[in-house]
Each structure stands twice: as structure tokens, then as C-alpha cells.
BAFI-3210 file (N, C-alpha, C; in Angstrom, 3 decimals, decimal comma, padded with zeros to 6 digits):
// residues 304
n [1|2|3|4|5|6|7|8|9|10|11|12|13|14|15|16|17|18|19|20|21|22|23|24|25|26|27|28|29|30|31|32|33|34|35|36|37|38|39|40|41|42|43|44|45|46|47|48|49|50|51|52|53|54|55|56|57|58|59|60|61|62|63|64|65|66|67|68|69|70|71|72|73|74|75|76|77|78|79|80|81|82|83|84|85|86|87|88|89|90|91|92|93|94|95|96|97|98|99|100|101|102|103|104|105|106|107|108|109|110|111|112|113|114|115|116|117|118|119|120|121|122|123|124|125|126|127|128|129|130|131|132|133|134|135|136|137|138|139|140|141|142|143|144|145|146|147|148|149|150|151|152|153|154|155|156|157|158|159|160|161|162|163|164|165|166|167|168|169|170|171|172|173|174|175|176|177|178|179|180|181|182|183|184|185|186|187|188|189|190|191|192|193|194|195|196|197|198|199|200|201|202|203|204|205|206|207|208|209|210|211|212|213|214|215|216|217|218|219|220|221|222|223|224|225|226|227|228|229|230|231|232|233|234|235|236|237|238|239|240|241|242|243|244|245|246|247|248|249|250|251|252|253|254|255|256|257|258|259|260|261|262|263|264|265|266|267|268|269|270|271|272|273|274|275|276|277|278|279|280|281|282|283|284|285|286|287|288|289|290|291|292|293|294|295|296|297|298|299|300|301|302|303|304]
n.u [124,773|124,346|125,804|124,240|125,814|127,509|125,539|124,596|126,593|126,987|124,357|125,043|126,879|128,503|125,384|125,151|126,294|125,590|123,922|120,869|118,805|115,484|113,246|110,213|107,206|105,498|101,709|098,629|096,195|093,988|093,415|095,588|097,972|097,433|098,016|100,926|101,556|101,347|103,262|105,488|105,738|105,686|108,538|110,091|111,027|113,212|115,048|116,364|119,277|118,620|115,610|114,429|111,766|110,292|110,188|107,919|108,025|108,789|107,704|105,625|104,944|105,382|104,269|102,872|105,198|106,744|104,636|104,665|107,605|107,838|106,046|107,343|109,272|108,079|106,681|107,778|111,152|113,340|115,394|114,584|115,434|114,439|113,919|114,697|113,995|115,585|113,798|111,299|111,134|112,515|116,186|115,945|113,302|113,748|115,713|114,499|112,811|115,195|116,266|113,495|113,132|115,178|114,996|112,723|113,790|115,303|117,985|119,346|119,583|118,662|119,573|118,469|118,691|116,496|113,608|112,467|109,783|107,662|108,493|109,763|112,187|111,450|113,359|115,424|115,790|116,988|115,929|116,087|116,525|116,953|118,577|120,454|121,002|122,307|124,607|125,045|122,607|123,344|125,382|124,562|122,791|124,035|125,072|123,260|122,538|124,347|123,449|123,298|124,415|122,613|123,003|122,363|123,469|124,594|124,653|124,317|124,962|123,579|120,214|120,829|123,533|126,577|128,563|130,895|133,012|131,766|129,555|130,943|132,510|130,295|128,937|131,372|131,292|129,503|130,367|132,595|130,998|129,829|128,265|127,881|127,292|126,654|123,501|122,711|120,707|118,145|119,325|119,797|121,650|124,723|126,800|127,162|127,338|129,051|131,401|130,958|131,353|134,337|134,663|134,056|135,993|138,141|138,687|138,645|136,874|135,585|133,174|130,677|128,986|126,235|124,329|120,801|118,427|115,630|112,645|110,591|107,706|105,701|106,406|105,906|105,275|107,484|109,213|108,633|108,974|111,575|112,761|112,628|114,333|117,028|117,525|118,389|117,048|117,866|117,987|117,197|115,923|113,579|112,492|111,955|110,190|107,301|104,763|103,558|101,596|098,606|098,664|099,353|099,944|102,567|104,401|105,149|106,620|108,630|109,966|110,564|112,750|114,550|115,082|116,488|118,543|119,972|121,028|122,336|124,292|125,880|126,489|128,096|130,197|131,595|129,676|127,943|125,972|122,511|119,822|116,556|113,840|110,839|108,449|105,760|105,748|105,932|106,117|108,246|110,213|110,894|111,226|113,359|115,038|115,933|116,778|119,118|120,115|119,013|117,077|114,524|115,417|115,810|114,520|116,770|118,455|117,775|117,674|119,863]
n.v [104,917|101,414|099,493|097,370|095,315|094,587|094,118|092,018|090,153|089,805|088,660|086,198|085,395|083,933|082,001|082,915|084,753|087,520|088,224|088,443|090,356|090,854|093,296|093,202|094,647|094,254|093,211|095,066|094,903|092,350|092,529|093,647|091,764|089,520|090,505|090,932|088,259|087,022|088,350|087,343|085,104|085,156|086,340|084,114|081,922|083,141|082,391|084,317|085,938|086,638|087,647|090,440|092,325|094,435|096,955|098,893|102,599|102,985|100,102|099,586|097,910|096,061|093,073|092,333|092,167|090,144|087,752|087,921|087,087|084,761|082,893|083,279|081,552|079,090|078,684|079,219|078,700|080,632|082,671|084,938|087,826|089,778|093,417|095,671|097,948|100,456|102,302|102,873|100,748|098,926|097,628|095,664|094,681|094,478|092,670|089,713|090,154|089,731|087,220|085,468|085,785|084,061|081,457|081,133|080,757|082,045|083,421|086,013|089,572|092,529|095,707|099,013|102,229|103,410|106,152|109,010|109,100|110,444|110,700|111,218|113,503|114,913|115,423|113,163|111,415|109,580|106,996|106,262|103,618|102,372|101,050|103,334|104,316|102,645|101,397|100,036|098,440|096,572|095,688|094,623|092,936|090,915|089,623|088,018|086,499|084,461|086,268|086,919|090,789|093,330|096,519|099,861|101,955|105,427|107,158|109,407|110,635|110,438|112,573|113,587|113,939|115,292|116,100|114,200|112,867|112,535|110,697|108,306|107,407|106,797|105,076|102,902|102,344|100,826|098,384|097,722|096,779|094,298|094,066|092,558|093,048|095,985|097,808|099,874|103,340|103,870|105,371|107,364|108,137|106,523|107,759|109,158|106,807|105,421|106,919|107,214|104,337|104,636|106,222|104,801|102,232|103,480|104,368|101,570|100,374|096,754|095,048|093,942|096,621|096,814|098,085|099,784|099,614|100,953|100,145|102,563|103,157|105,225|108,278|110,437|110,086|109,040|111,357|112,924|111,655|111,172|113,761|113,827|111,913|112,265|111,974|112,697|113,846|113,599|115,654|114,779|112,604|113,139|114,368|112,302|111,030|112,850|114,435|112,307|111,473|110,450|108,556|105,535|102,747|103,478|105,179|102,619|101,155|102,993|103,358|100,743|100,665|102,697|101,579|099,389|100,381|101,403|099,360|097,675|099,723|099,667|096,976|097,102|098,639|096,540|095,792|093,642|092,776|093,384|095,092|095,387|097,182|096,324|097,075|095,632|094,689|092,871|093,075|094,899|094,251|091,995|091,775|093,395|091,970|089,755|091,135|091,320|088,779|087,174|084,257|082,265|079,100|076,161|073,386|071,221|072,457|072,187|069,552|069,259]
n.w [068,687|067,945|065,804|063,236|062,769|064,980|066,378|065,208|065,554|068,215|069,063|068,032|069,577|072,527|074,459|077,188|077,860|078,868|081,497|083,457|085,488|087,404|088,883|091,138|092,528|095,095|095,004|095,221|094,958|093,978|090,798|090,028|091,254|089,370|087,348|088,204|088,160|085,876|084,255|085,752|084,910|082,308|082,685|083,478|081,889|080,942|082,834|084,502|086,933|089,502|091,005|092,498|095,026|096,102|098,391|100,783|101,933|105,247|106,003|104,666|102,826|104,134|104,779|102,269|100,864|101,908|101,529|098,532|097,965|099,338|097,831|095,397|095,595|096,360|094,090|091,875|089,637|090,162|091,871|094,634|095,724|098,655|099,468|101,691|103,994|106,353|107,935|109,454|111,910|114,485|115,339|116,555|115,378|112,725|112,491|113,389|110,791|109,232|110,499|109,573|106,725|106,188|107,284|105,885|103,433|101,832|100,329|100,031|100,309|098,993|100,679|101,966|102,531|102,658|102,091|103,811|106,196|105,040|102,417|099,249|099,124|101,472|104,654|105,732|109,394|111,112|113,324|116,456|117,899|116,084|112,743|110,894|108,617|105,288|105,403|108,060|108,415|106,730|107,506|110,014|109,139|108,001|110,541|111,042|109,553|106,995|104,292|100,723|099,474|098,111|097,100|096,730|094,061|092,519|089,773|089,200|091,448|094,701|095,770|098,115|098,672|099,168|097,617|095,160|096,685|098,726|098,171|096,702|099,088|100,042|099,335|099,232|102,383|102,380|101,326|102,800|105,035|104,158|101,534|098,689|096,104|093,789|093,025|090,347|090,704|088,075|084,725|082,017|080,374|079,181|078,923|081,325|083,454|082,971|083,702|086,118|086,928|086,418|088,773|090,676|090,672|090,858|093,412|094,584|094,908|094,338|093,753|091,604|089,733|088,990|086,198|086,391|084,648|083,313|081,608|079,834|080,369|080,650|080,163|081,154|083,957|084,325|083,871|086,268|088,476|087,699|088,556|091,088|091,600|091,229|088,310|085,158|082,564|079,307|076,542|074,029|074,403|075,454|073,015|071,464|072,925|072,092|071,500|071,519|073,406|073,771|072,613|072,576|071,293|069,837|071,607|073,447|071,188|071,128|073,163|073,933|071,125|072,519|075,028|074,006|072,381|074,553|076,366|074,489|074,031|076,007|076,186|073,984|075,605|077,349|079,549|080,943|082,736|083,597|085,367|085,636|085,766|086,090|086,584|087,109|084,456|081,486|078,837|077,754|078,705|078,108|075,233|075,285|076,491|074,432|072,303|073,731|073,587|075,132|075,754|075,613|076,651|075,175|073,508|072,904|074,412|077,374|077,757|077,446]
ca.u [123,953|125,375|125,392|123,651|126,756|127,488|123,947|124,368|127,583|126,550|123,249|124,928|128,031|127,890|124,218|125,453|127,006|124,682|122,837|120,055|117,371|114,458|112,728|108,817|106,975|104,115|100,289|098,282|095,096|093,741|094,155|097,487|098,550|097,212|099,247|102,038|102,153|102,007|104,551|106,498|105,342|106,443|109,961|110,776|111,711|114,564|116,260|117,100|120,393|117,691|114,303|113,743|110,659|110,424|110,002|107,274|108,144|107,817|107,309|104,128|104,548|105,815|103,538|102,971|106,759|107,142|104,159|105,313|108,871|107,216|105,403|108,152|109,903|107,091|105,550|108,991|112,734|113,699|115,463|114,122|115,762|113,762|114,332|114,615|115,397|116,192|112,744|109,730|111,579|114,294|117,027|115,559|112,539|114,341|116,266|113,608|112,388|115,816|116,057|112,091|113,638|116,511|114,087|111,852|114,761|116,141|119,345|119,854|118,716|118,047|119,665|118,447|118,430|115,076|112,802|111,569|107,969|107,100|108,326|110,876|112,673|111,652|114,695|115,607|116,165|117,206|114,920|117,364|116,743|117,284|119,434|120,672|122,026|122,472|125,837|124,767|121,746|124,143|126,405|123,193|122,096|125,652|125,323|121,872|122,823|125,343|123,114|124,063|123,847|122,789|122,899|122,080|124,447|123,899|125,896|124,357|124,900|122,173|119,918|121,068|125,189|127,186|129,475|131,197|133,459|130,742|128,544|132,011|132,493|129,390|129,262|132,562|130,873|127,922|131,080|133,180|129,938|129,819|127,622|128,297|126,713|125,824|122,413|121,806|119,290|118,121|119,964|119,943|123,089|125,508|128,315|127,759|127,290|130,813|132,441|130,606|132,024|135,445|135,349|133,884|136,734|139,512|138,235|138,947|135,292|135,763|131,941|129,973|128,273|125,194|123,355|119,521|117,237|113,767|111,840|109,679|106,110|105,109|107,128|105,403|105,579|109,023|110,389|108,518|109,709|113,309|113,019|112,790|115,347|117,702|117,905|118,348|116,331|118,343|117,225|116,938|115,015|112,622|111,798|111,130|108,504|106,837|103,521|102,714|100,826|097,906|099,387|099,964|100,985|104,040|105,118|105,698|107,612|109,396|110,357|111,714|113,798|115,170|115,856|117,482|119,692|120,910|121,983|123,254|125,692|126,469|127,127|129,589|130,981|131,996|128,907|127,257|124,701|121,512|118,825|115,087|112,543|109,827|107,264|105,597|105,057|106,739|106,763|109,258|111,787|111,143|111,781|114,818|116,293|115,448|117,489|120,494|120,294|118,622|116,244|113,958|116,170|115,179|114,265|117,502|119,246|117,171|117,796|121,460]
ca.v [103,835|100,104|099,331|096,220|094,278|094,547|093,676|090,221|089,480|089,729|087,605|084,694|085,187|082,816|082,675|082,485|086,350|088,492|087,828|089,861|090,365|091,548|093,852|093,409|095,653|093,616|094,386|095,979|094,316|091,189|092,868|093,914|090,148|088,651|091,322|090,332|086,662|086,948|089,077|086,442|083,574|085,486|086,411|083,257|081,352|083,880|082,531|085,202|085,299|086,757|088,606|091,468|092,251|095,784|096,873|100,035|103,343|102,738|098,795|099,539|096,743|094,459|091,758|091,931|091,864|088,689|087,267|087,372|086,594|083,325|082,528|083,128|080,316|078,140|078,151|079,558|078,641|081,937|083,017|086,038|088,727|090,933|094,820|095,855|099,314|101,272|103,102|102,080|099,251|098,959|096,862|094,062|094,043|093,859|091,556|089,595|090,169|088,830|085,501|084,884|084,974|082,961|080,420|080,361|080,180|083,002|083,798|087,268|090,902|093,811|096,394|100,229|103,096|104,089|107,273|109,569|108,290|111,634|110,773|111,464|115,181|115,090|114,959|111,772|111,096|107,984|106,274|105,995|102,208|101,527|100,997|104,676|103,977|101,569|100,372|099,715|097,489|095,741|094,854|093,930|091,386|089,891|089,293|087,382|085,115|084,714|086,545|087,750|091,684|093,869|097,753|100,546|103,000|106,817|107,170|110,864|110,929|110,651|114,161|113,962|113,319|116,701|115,856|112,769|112,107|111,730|109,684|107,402|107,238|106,109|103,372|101,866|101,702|099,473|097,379|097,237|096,129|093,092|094,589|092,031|094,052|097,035|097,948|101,869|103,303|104,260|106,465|107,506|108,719|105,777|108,027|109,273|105,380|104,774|107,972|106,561|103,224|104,804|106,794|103,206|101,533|103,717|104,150|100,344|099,317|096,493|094,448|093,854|097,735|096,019|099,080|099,333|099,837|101,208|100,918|103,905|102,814|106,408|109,037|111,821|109,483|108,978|112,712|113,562|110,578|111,458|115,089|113,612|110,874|113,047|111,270|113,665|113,436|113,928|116,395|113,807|111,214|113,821|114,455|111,018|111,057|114,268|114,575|110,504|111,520|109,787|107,394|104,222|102,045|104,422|104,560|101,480|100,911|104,177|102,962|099,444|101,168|103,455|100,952|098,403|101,149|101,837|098,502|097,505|100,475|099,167|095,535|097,287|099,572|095,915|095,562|092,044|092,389|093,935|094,631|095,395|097,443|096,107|097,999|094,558|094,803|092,133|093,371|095,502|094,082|090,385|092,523|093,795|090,679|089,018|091,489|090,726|087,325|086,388|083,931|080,838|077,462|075,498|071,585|070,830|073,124|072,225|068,237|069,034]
ca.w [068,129|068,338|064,265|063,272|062,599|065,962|067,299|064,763|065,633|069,975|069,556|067,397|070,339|073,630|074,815|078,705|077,854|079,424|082,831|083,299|087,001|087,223|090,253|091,082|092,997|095,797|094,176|096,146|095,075|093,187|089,976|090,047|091,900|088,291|086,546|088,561|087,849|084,537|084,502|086,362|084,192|080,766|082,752|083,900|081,083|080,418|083,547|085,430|088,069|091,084|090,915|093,503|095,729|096,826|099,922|100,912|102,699|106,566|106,058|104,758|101,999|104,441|104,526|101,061|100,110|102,523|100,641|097,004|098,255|099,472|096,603|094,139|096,217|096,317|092,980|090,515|090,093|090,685|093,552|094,922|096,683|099,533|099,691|103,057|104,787|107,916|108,069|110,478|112,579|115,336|115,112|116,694|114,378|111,338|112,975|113,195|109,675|108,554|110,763|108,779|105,490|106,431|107,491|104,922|102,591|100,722|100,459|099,022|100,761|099,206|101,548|101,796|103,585|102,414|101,958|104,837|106,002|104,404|101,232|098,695|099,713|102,925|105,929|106,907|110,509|111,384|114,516|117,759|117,956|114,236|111,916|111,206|107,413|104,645|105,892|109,169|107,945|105,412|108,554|110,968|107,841|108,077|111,200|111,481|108,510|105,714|102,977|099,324|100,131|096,936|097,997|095,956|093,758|091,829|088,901|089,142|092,928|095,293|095,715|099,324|098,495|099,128|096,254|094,747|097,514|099,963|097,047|096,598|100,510|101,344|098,859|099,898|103,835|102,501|100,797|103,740|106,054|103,333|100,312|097,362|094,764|093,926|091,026|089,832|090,479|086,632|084,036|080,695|079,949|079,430|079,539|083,201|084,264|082,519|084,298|087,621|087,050|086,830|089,757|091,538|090,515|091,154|094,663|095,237|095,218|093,213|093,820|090,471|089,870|087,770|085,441|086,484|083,314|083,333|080,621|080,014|080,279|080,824|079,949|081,937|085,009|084,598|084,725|087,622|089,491|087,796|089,261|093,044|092,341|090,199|087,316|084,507|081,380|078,025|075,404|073,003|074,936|075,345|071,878|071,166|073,616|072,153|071,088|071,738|074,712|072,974|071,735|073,816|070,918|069,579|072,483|073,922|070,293|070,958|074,496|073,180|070,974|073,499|075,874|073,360|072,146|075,597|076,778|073,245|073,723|077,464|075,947|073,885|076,482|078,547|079,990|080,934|083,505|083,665|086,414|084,908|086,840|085,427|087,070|087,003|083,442|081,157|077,353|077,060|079,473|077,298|074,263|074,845|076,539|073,643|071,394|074,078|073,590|076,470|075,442|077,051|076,673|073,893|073,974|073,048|075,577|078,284|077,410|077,493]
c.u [124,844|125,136|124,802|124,440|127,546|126,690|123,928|125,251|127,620|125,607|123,682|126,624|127,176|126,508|124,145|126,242|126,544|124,042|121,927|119,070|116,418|113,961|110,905|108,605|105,516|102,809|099,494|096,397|094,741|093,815|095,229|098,572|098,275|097,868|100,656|102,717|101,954|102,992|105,509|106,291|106,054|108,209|110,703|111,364|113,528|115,895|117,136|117,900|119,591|116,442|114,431|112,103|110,623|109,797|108,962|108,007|108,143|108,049|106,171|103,949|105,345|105,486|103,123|104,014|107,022|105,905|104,135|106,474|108,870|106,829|106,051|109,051|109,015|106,770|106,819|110,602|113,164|113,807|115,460|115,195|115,094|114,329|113,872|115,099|115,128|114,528|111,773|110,070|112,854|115,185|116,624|113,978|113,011|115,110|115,801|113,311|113,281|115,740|114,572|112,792|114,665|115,750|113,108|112,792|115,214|117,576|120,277|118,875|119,257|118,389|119,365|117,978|116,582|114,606|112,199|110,250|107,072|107,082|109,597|111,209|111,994|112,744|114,717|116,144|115,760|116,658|116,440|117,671|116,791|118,493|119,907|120,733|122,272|123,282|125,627|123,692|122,203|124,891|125,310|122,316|123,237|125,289|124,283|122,477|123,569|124,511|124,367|123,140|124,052|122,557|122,688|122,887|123,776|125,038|125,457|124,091|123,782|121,849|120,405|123,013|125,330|127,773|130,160|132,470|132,679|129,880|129,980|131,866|131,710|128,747|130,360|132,220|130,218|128,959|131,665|132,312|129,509|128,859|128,360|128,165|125,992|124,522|122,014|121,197|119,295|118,894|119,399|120,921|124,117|126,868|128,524|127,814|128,681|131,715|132,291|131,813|133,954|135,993|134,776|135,495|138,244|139,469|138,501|138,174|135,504|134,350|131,277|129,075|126,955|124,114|121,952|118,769|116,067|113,397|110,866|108,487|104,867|105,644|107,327|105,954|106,799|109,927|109,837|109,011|111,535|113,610|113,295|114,027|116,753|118,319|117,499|118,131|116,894|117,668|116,606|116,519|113,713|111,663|111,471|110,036|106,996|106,000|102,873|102,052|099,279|097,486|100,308|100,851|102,179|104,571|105,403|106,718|109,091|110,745|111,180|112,801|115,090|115,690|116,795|118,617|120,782|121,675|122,961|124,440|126,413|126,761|128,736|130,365|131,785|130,779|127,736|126,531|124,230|120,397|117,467|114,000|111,564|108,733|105,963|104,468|105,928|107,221|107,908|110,494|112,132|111,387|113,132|115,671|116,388|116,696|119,194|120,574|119,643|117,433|115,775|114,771|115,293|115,190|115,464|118,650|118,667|117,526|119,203|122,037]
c.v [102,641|099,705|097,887|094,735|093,644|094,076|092,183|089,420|088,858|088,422|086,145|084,294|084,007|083,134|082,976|084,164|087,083|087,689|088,792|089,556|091,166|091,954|093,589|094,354|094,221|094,301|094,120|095,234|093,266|091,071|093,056|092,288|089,616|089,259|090,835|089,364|086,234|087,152|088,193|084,888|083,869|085,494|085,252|082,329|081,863|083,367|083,500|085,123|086,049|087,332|089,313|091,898|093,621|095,767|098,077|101,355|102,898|101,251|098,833|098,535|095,466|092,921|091,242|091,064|090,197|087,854|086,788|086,894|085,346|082,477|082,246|081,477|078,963|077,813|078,505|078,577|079,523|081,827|084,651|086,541|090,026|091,771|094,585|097,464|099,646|101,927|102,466|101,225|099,827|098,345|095,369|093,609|093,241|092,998|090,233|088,868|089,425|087,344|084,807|084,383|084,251|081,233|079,988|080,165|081,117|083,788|085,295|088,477|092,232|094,892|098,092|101,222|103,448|105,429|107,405|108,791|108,953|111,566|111,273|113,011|115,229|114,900|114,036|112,058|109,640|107,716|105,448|104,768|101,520|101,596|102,078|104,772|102,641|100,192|099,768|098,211|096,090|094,980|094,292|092,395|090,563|089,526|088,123|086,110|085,634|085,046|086,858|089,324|092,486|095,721|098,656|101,760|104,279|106,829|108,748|111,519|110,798|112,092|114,384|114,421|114,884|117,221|114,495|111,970|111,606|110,420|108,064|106,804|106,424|104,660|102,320|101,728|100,939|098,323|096,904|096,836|095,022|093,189|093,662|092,248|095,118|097,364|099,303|102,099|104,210|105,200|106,062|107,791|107,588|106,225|108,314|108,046|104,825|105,543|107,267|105,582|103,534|105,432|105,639|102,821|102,438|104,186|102,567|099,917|098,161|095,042|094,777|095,303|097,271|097,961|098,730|100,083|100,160|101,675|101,392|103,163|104,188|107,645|110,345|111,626|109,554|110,243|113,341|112,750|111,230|112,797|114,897|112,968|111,294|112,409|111,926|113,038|114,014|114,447|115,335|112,827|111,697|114,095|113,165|110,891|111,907|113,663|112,859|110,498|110,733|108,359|106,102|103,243|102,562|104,436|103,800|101,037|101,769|103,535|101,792|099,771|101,696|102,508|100,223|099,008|101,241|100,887|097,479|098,175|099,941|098,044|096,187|098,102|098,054|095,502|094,587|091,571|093,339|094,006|095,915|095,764|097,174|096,569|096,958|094,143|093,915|092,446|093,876|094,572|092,683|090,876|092,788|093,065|090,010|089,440|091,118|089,312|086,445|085,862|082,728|079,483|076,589|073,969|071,071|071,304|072,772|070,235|067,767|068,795]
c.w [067,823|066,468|064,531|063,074|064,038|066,493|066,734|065,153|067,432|069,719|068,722|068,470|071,662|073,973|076,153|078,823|079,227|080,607|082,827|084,885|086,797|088,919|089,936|092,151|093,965|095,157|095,441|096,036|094,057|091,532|089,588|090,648|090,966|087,264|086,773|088,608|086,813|083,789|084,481|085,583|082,981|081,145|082,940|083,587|080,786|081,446|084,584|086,544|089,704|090,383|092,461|093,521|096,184|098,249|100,481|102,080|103,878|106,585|105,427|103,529|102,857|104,340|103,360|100,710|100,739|101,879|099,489|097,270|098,330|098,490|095,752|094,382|095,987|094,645|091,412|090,807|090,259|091,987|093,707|096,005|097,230|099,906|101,515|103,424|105,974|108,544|108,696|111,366|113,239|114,954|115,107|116,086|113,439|111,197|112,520|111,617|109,303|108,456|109,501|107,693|105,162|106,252|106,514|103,354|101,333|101,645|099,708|099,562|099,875|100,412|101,297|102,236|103,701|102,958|103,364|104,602|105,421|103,184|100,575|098,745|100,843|103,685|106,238|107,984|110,806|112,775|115,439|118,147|116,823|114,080|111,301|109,268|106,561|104,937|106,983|109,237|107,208|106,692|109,463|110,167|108,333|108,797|111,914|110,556|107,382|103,893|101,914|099,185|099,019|098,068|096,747|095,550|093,183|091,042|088,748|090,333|093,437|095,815|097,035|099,393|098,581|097,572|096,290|095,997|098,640|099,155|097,545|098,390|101,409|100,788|099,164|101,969|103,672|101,912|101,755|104,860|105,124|102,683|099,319|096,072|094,919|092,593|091,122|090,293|089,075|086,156|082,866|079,382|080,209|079,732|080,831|084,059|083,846|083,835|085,716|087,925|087,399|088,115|091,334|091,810|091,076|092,874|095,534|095,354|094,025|092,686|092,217|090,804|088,586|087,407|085,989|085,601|083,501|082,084|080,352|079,840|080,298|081,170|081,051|083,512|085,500|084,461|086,007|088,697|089,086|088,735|090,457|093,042|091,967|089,019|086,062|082,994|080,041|077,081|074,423|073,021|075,268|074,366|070,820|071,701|073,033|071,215|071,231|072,884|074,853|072,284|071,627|072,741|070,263|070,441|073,291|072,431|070,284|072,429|074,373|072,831|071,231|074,431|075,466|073,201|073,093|075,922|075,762|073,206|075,006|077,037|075,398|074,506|077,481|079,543|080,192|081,904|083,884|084,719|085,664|085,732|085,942|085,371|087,093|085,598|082,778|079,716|076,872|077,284|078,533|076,262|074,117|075,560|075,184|072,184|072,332|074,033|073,993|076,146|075,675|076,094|075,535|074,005|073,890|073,690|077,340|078,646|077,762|078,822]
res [x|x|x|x|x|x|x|x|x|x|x|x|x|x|x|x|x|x|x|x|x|x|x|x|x|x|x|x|x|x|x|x|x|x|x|x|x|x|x|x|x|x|x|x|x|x|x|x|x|x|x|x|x|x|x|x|x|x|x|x|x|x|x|x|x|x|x|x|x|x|x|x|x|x|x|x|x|x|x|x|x|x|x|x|x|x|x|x|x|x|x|x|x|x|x|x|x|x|x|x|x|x|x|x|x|x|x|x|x|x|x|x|x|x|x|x|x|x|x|x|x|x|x|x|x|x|x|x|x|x|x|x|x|x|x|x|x|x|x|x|x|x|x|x|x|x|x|x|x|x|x|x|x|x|x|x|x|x|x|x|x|x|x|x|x|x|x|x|x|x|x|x|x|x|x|x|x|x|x|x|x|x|x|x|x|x|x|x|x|x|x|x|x|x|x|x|x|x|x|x|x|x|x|x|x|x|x|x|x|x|x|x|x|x|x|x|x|x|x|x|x|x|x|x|x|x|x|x|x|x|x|x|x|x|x|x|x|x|x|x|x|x|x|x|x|x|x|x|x|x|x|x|x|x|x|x|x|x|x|x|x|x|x|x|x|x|x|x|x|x|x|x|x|x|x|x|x|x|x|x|x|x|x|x|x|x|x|x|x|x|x|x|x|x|x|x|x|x|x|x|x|x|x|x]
***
């Protein structure tokens, strides 16, 4: 727990500390697209150093994802960065796909192997005219246009990884195919995202490894999703949850908490940038920027 002398002494420190991004998800129908730009209306004061666009199994949010991607361009200051992966498309689709968003003017991909078309634990096999692999995709971007290439890490290995030298291994190929950053995918455990970080670093990877945060919106949701992605649920994050099944406003207070705690202890572990699955929900994540500092520009900051 980060004491409170600590937490007063951070938010009255530089306000330019912390960076923080946020991920959206494309909506799926006219409801969820008015969810989603509210969302993006509450986040956007905060400034954020990109926003992400996800990308669907297959392609199957393609036209979406190149839709909001558009939009965010058009109608925000935010610069958006489009997920992309290996799955459903040859080479010279995604090809393709890149040149588009070159052209319509983003400068930042999202690279990733992505999920069987089956789904999470199913076998991947990579498609004989694709892109086979993350790294491969990461070097095929390069080569279309000079993006900024984010790629995706496991600080508790990925469920596919043998062991940590293959995990390590196959993050330093998406670096050496010109990967400029890497973002989590979620934890809970700040100490295995420290240990990670060290066995990053002494490996020679030495690209910004940015923490990725999810805050719980639905507890239940989120260990059956952790079970596929292996993201292991702490005794004691458990029994906060317990018995609020009921009990929507407890937990979303419970969930705040929990998340503030975590990246409060990651500020003081050294830790100064954040990426925010939002699930394209805005309360929490404006909550607990709010306790890092991160907060909308003020008339006479904005004047300056």
C-alpha cells in the first residue's frame, strides 16, 4: 500500500510525470458507438500520448476498427493507434491495410500475432501467404511506411511460451524487426511485472515496456477471460470482490481502489507510463488518472 504521504507528495510533483493511453474496442452497434464517444469525450481532456483501436479475430472488426480510427482523427486531438494482426489476410492484404492508414494519416500500429479464428486455446497455424508471427508483421509494417510499432508483452508469459527463454526470445524478434514499444497484456501482481521487467532488461531489450491496467468492471468476467489469457488472479483481489455480485455500486468503488493502489505502487516502483483498457468505459480509468495526477489542463495551462 503506497502511504498517503507519498500519494500527496506525487500529485503536488511535476504534472507532465506520468503519461498515460488509453485502448478502445470498435462498437458493434449504435448503442455502444454513443457509449464509445463519450467515453472518448470524458478521456480526452486528460491528454493522452496515443489511444488504441482494437482489432477483431480474423479481421472481423476491420471495417469498424478503420472507422473509429478515422473518426478519432477527424473529430479528436488524439492520435490513434490501429491494432493489427497476422490472422485472416495475406501479406499483400495487410499490406494494403497498412499503405490506407498511412494515407489517411496515422502514424502508430498496433502489431499482433493474434488469436486462432477458433478462438482463444485453439492451435494457431499461421496462413502460407501471411504473415506467420508478430515479428514478421512488425518488419512487413516497417517496410510499407515508417510507423511507431507498439507490440505486445506477458509479464506471466504467454499460455503458448514453453518457458521464459522462449517468452524473452520472442520479444526481442518483434524488437529487432523495429517494435518501439512494448504494453502488457494485464496483471495484478506488481511484483511479477517488476521481475518481468528485469528479465526484459537484462536480455538487452531496452524499448519502453509500458504496464497495461484493466480496471475490473466485472469481476466474474475478468477471471474467466484471465484463465484463457493466463493472467493469475491473487487471493486477495479475490476477496475483495466477494459477495458484491449484487452489488454494482461497491464494486465499481472496490475496483477504483484496487486499481489506484496498483499503479500508485508502480509510480513508486519507477514507473511513469500507463496503458488503460478501458473496455470503452471511462469512470474508472478518469478516476484513477486523476489520483496520478493526470488531469484536464486548466485555463491557465492551456493559455500558457
Amino acid at each position: 500500500m503506497t502511504s498517503p504521504d507519498k500519494i500527496r507528495r506525487f500529485e503536488l510533483g511535476n504534472p507532465g510525470a506520468v503519461s498515460v493511453s488509453f485502448e478502445f474496442f470498435p462498437p458493434k452497434s449504435d448503442k455502444m458507438e454513443a457509449k464509445l464517444w463519450s467515453a472518448v469525450e470524458r478521456l480526452q481532456p486528460l491528454d493522452p500520448s496515443f489511444v488504441s483501436v482494437t482489432y477483431g479475430a480474423g479481421g472481423s472488426t476491420r471495417e469498424r476498427t478503420h472507422r473509429t480510427v478515422s473518426r478519432l482523427l477527424k473529430e479528436t486531438a488524439m492520435a490513434p493507434a490501429a491494432h493489427l494482426t497476422c490472422v485472416g489476410a495475406s501479406r499483400g492484404e495487410i499490406d494494403e491495410i497498412v499503405r490506407e492508414y498511412a494515407d489517411l494519416g496515422v502514424r502508430h500500429i498496433v502489431a499482433l500475432r493474434g488469436d486462432p479464428l477458433e478462438g482463444i486455446g485453439a492451435v494457431y497455424r499461421p496462413r502460407e501467404d501471411g504473415y506467420a508471427y508478430a515479428s514478421d508483421l512488425v518488419e512487413g509494417i516497417r517496410r510499407v511506411a515508417d510507423f511507431e510499432v507498439s507490440v505486445s508483452a506477458y509479464p506471466e508469459r504467454h499460455p503458448e511460451s514453453a518457458d521464459w527463454s522462449a517468452e524473452i526470445d520472442n520479444l526481442k524478434r518483434k524488437v529487432d524487426a523495429g517494435a518501439t514499444r512494448a504494453i502488457t497484456q494485464y496483471f495484478f501482481d506488481n511484483d511479477l511485472f517488476e521481475t518481468f521487467l528485469e528479465k526484459v532488461r537484462a536480455a538487452g531489450i531496452s524499448i519502453p515496456i509500458v504496464p497495461g491496467i484493466l480496471p475490473i468492471t466485472n469481476f466474474e468476467q475478468t477471471m474467466v477471460f484471465s484463465a484463457k489469457c493466463g493472467t493469475s488472479i491473487p487471493h486477495w483481489l479475490a476477496r475483495r470482490f466477494a459477495g458484491l455480485e449484487q452489488d454494482s455500486e461497491t464494486r465499481k468503488l472496490v475496483a477504483s481502489a484496487v486499481a489506484c493502489e496498483q499503479v500508485l505502487d508502480l509510480v513508486d516502483r519507477g514507473i511513469t507510463d500507463f496503458h488503460f483498457y478501458t473496455m470503452n468505459r471511462a469512470d474508472l480509468t478518469f478516476a484513477i488518472c486523476h489520483m496520478l495526477g493526470v488531469r484536464p489542463a486548466t485555463s491557465e495551462q492551456q493559455a500558457a
